[in-house]
VMD Tcl script that draws the C-alpha trace (Angstrom):
set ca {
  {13.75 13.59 -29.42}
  {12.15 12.87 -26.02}
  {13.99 10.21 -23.58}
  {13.18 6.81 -23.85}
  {10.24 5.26 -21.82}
  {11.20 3.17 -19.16}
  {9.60 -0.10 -19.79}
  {7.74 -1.37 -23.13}
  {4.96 0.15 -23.75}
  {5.06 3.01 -21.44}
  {4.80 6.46 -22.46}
  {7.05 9.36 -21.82}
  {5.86 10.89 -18.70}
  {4.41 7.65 -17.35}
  {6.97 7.32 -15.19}
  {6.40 10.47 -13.25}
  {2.60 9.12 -12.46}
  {2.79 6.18 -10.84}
  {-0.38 5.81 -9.68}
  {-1.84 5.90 -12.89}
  {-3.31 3.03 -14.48}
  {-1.14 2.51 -17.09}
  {1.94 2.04 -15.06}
  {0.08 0.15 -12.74}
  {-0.57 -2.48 -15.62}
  {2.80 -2.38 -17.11}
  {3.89 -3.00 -13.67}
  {1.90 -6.06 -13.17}
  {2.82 -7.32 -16.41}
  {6.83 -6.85 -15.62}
  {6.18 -8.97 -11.98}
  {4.82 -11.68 -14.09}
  {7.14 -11.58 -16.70}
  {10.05 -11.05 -13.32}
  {8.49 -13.89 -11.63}
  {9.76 -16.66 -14.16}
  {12.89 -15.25 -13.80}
  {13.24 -14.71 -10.41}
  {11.70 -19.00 -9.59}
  {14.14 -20.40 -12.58}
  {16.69 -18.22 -10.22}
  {15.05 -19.42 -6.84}
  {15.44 -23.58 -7.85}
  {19.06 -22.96 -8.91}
  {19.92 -21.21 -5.38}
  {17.84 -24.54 -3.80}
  {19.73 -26.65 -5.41}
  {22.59 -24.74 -4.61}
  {24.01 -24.68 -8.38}
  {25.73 -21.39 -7.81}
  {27.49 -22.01 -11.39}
  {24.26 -22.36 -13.17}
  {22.89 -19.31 -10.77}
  {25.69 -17.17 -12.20}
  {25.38 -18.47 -15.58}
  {21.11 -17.84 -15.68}
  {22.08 -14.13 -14.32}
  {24.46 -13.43 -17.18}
  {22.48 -14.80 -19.86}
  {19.80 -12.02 -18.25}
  {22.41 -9.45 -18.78}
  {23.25 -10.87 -22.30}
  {19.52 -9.90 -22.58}
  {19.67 -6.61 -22.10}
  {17.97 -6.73 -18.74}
  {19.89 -3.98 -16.73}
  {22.10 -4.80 -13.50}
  {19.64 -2.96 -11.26}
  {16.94 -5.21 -12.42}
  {18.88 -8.61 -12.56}
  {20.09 -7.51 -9.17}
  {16.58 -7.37 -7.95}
  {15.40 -10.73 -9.14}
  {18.67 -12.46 -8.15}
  {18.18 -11.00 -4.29}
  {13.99 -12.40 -4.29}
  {15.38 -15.12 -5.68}
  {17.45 -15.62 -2.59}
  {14.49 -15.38 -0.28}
  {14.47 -18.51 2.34}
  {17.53 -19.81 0.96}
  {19.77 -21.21 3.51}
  {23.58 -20.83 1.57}
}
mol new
graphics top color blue
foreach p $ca { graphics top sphere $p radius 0.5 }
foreach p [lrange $ca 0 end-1] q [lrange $ca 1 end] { graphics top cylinder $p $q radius 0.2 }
display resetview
């Protein structure tokens, strides 16, 4: 059995072309997709609700969305917050 693709849709060996069109869509679908996540994320951090912050990043986790990932979101969702 082959390894498991990397995100939905993608096809073993995708990964290693990253220039090709596939990944390039799956991509753009995942930033859209991210985006939600990471403005939800972005209006808690405005309005400084750190408890609702932590509790939108472990329902993410709850998910199944890896750490690297909800790492990743929760840091752009920082961007031009003053804490």
């Amino acid at each position: 059995m082959g390894r498991k693709a990397r995100y939905p849709g993608q096809l073993e060996g995708d990964e290693n072309r990253a220039d090709s069109e596939v990944m390039m869509e799956i991509m753009a679908d995942n930033s859209v997709v991210e985006g939600a996540f990471v403005r939800d994320l972005h209006s808690l951090a405005v309005d400084k609700d750190w408890v609702g912050f932590e509790a939108y990043v472990k329902k993410l986790r709850d998910e199944g969305h890896s750490a690297t990932r909800v790492n990743s979101m929760a840091t752009r969702a920082m961007a031009f917050v003053r804490v």
